[in-house]
Structure formats: C-alpha cells, structure tokens
C-alpha positions in Angstrom: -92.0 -106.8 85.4 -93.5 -110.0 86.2 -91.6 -113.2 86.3 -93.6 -114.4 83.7 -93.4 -111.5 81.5 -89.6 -111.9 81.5 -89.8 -115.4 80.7 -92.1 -115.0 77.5 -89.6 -111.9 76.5 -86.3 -114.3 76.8 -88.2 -117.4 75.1 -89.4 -115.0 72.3 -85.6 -113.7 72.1 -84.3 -116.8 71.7 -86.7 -118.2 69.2 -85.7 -115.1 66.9 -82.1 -116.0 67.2 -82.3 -119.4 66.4 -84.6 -118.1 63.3 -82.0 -115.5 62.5 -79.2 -118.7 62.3 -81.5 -120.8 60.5 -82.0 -118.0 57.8 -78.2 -117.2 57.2 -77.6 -121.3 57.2 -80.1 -121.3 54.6 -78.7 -118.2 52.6 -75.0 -119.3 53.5 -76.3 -123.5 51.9 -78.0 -122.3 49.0 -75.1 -119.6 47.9 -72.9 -122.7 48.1 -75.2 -125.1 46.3 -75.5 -121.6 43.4 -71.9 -122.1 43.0 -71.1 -125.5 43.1 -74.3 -125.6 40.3 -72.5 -123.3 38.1 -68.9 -124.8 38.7 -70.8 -128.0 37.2 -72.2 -126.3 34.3 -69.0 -124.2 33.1 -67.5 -125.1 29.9 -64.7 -127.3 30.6 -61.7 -125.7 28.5 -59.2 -128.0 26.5 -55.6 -127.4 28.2 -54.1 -124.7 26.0 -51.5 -125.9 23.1 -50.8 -123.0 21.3 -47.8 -120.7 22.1 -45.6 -118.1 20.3 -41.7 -119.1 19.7 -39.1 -117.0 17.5 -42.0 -115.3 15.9 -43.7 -118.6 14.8 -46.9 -120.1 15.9 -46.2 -123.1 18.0 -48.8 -126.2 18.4 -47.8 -128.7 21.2 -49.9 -132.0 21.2 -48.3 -135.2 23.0 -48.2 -138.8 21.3 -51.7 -139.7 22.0 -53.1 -136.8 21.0 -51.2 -137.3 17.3 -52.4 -140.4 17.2 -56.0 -139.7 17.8 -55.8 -136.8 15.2 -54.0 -138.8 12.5 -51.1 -136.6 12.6 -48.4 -137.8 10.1 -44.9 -137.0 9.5 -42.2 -137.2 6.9 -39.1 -136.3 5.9 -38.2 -133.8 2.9 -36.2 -135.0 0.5 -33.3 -132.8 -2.0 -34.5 -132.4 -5.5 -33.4 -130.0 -7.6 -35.4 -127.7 -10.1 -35.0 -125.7 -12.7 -36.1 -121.7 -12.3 -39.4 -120.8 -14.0 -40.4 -117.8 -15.6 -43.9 -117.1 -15.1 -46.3 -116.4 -17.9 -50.3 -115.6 -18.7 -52.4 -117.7 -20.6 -55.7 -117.8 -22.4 -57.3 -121.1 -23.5 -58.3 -120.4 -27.0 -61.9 -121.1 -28.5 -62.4 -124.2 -30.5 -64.5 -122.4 -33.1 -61.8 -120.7 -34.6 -59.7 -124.1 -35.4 -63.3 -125.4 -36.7 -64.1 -122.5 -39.0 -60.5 -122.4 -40.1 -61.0 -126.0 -41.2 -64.1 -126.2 -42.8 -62.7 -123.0 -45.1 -59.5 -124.4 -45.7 -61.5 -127.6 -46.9 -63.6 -126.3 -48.8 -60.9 -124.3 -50.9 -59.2 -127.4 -51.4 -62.3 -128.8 -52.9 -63.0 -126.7 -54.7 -58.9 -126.8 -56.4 -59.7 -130.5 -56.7 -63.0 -129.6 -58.6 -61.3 -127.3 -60.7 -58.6 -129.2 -61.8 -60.6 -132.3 -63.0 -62.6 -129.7 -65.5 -59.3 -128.9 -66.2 -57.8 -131.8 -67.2 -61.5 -133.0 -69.2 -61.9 -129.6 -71.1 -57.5 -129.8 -71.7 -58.1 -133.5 -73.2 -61.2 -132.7 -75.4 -59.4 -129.4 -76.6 -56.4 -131.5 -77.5 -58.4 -134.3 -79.1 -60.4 -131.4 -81.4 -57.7 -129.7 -82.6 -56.1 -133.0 -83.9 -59.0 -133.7 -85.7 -59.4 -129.6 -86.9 -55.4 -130.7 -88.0 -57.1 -133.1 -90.7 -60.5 -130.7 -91.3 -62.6 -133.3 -89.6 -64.4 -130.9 -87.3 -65.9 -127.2 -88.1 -64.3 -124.1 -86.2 -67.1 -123.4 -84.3 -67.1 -126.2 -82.5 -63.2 -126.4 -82.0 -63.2 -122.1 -80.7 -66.1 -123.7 -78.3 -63.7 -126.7 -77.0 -60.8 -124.2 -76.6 -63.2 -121.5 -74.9 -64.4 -124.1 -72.7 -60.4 -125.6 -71.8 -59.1 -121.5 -71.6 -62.0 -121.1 -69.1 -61.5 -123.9 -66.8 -57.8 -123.1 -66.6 -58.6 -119.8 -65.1 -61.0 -121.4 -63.0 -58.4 -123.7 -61.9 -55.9 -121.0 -61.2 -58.5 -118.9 -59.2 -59.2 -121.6 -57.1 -55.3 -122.0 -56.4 -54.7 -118.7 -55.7 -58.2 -118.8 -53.1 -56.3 -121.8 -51.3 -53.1 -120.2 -51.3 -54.8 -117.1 -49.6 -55.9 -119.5 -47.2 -53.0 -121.0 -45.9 -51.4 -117.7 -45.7 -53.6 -116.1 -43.4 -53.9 -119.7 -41.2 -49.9 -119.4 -41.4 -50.4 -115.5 -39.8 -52.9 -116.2 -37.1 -52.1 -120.0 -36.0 -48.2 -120.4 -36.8 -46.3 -122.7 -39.7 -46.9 -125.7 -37.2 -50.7 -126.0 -36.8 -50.7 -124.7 -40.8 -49.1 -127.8 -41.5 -51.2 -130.0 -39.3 -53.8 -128.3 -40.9 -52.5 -129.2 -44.5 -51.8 -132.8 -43.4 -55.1 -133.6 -41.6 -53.1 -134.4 -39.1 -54.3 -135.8 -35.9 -52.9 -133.6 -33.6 -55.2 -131.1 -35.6 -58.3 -133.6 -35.5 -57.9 -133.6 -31.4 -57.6 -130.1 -31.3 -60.9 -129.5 -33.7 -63.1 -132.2 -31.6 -61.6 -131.2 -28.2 -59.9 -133.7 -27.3 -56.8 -131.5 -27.1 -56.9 -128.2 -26.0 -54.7 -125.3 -27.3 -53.5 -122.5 -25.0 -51.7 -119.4 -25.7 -49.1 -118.6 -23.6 -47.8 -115.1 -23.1 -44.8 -113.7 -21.3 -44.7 -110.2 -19.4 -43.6 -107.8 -21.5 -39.7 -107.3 -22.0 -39.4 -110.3 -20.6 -36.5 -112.5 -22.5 -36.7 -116.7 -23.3 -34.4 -117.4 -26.6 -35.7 -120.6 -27.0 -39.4 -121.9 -25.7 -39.5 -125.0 -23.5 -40.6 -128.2 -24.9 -42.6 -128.7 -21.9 -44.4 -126.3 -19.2 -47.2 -126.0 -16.5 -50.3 -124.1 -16.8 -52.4 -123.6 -13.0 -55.9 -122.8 -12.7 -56.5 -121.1 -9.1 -54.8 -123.5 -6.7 -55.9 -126.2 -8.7 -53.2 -129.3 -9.7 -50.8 -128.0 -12.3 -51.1 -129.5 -16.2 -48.5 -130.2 -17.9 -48.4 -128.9 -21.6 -46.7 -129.5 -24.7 -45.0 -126.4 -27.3 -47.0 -126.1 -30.9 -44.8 -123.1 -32.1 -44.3 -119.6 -31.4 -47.1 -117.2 -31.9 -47.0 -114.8 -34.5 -49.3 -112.3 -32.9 -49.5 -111.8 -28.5 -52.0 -110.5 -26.8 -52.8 -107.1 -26.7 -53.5 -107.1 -23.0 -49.8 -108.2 -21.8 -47.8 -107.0 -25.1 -45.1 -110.4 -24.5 -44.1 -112.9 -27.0 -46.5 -115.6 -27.4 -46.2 -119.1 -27.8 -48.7 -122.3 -28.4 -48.9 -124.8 -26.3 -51.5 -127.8 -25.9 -52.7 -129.6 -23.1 -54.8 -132.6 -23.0 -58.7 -132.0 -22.8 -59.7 -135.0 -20.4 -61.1 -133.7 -17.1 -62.9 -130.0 -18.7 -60.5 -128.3 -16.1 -59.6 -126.0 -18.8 -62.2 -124.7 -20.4 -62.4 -122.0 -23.1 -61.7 -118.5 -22.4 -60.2 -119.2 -19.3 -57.4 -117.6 -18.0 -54.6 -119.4 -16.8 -50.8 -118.8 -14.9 -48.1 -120.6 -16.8 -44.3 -121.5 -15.7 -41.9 -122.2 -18.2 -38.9 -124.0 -17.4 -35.8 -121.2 -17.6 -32.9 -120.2 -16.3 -30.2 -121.8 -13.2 -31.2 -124.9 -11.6 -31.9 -124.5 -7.8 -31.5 -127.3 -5.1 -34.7 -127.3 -2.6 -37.0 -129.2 -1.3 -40.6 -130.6 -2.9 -43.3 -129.7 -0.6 -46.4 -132.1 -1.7 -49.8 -130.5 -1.4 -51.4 -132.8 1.3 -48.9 -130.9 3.4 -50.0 -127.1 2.5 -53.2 -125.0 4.1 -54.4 -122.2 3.2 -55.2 -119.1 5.7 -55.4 -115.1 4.8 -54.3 -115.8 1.1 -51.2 -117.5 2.1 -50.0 -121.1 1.8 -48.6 -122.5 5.4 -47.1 -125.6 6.4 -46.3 -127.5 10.0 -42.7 -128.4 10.6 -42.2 -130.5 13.7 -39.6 -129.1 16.0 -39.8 -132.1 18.6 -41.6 -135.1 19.1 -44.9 -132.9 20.6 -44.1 -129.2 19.0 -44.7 -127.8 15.2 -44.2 -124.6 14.0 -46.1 -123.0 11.2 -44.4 -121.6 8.6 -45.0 -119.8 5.7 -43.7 -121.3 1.9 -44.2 -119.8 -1.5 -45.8 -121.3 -4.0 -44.8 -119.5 -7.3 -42.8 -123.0 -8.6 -45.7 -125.7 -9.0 -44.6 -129.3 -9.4 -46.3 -132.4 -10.0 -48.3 -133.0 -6.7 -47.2 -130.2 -4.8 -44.7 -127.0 -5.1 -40.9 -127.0 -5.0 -39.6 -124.7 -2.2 -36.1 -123.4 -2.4 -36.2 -121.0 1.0 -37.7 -121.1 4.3 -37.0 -125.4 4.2 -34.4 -127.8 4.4 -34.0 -131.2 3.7 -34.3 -133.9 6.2 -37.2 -131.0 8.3 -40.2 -133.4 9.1 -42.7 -132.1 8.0 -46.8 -132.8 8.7 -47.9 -134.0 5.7 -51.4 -135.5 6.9 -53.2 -133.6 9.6 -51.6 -129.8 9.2 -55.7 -128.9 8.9 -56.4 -129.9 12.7 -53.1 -128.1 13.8 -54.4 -125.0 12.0 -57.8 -125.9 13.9 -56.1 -126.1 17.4 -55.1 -122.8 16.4 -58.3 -121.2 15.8 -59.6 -122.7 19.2 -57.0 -121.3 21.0 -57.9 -117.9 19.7 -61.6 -118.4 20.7 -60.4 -119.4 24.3 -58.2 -116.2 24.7 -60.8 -114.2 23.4 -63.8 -115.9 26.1 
C-alpha cells in the first residue's frame, strides 16, 4: 500500500469515529432532554393525607392547611333526650276538610231554615185556633194553618236528624276534636281548610304500644330539617297499609315542605330518657347511604366516623353511641375532609 493510501484510510477512520461519538452524544443529549421534558410535564401529586387507623379513615392536614380550608372545630356538649318511637305518616288532602265543611254547613242551614218556618207556621197556628176558640175563622182555613205548622215541624225534625247524621260520620272519620272545631268554626279548623295548617296522620307499626300520645312530635321529609307538630286527637280509623294506631297531628303550612299525599317518618317522644350528645347538621356528610362525621384526634388528624340518625332534633340529630361529650368535632369543613379522601383514592388508583 501506498503511503498515501494509508493516510486517506486512517483520516477516513478517524472521521467515522468522531461521527460515531457525535451521533451517540446526540442520542445520549436528546434522551436526557426527553426526560427531563417529561419530569417537567408530570402531574405534581399533593403529599398524601389519608391513612387507615383502628379501622377508621384518618385525614392528616397541618394548621395552615385548616386554615386555608376553613376547617372548624367544636366541642360536644351533654344533652339528654328522651327515646322516640318511630312512626309513618301521610299528609292528608285538604279537600276532604273542605267538602266536609261546606256539607256540614249547609245542613246547618238548612236546620236554621227549617226552624224559622217552624216557629212562623207554630205562631199563625196558635193565633187561628184562638180565634177558631171564639168561631171567628172557618175550619178550612184553620186545618190549612195546622197542615202547614204539622208540616214544617217534620221538616224541621228532618233537617235535625240530616245534621245529626252529619256530625256523626265527621266524628267517625276526623275524631271528636276536629268535630268540634268543626261545630265551633273554630280557627284551628279555618287554617286547616285554607292551608294554612296542615294535618297529618300519624301511624305507628303495628303492635306497637304508646298509652298515651305525645303533645308534641317530629315529622322528616327525606333528610330534610325535622317539623315539629302538634296532637289533634287519636284517629278512629289507621291506615290500612301499616295496620297501627293512628293519631292527628298538625304542622304549620308555611314553607310547602309538606305537601299533600306525601309520605312522611314521624318520632314520637316515648320511653327512658338517654344522655348523649347533639350532633348539629353542618357537622354530618352523607356518602353510600350513610351519615359520617370528622372527630379530631389531634391538632392535624380526624377520623371519620359513622353516627345514626334515627333521633332528629332541632338542627341536627341526637347521638347516644359512637360519641362523647367534650370529642371535637368538625362542624364546618367535614365536606373537604371527605374530598381529601376521594383524591386520595384517585392517587392510589393512578
């Protein structure tokens, strides 16, 4: 081989080499530049807060963070309640009050009516047969006064005997105490009639026992607020769904929350009086058909916890397990908590 062949060959070698390093640099910058490009755009992921302790879920925020989210905590106080026994209810149609009313009415008008004929045709009879006495009037026209006086009596009694009819049967389907404030025009009855009142019937499970009905009780519409409602009387009749004793009760009409032919769940005040807690409803959420609650454990943990909600009180539920006084509970925020929660879940899952 010539000297310059061999020279060309090594220059040519060398040339490939330094384009061989130049390609891998290349490959080696660009694989770093991929990564670092995609380290850049990854999803930054919030530090995770949820844990599992003792069987409870566990959310851990610091001060700041519970500050930021409005977290707010008090103190549950001892109250003491009274056991309920729970009971199905049915708010009743107007109508029925309405058409009671205007027949009940018009029986009574039509006594009144009767009775003035009464008492004319009575007087005139009375005033012919004085003057039949001294022969001062034929007999036709005295049989005619008596026909007319012995007719209206009967009329008179009819129409007593059609109003007595009618209180009866308003005494078998509405009670002797809405009878009464039927009789009296009452105004409890003129609130009920123009829906300004709104009657309910209440009726207990069947076999169950209450000797004496509560002057007071709570009716609950989903997991609405509860009403409060007052006794009318004791039903005479139940209904035929639940086969319990019925009872009356009314409720005031302001707000159409309760609305005819709806269905309601009563709790009437019976039975031992239980020492608890009150758990108010800003405190509760609601997840798989349950009603939870965050207790703090320290100043950065809470614990969810599960409460029942079968004794509604006003503003939230009394709780006699599960919670003790002087726990702190969340009783602003428990909605994020239940939130952090969720995003946990989604960062396990990713």
């Amino acid at each position: 081989m010539r000297p310059k062949d061999g020279l060309r060959t090594v220059v040519i070698a060398i040339a490939l080499a330094g384009l061989a390093a130049l390609l891998i640099w290349a490959f080696l910058a660009g694989r770093k530049e991929l990564a670092q490009e995609q380290e850049r755009e990854r999803p930054i992921k919030p530090p995770m807060r949820v844990s599992v302790q003792d069987g409870e879920a566990v959310v851990t925020l610091d001060k700041a963070t519970q500050s930021k989210a409005g977290i707010v905590v008090a103190p549950l106080q001892p109250v003491e309640h009274r056991e309920q026994l729970s009971a199905y209810g049915t708010v009743l149609q107007t109508q029925g009050l309405v058409d009671l009313y205007r027949s009940y009415s018009e029986a009574k008008a039509q006594v009144e009516q009767t009775r003035a004929r009464l008492e004319a045709s009575q007087k005139e009879y009375e005033r012919l047969k004085a003057l039949r006495d001294n022969q001062n009037i034929s007999a036709k026209v005295f049989q005619a006064a008596e026909a007319t006086w012995r007719s209206d009596e009967a009329g008179a009694r009819s129409a007593r005997e059609a109003l007595s009819a009618s209180e009866a049967a308003a005494r078998d389907q509405w009670g002797p105490v809405l009878l009464r404030w039927l009789v009296d025009d009452a105004p409890e009855f003129n609130r009920l009639i123009h829906s300004q009142d709104i009657l309910i019937q209440l009726t207990l499970p069947y076999g169950a026992r209450l000797s004496v009905p509560p002057e007071n009780a709570r009716v609950q519409v989903g997991e609405g607020k509860p009403i409060s409602v007052r006794l009318v009387s004791q039903s005479s009749r139940t209904d035929p769904r639940i086969q319990g004793r019925s009872f009356f009760y009314v409720a005031p009409g302001a707000g159409g929350v309760l609305l005819p032919g709806m269905n309601v769940h009563a709790y009437l005040p019976a039975g031992a009086t239980l020492k608890g807690v009150t758990v108010p409803a800003s405190a509760v959420v609601w997840w798989q058909g349950k009603a939870w609650v965050y207790v703090q454990k320290d100043a950065a943990q809470f614990a969810r916890r599960e409460i029942t909600t079968d004794a509604p009180v006003t503003d939230g539920w009394f709780v006699a397990r599960g919670l003790s006084a002087g726990s702190k509970l969340v009783v602003t925020g428990a909605q994020l908590l239940l939130s952090e929660e969720f995003r946990a879940q989604v960062q396990i899952s990713d």
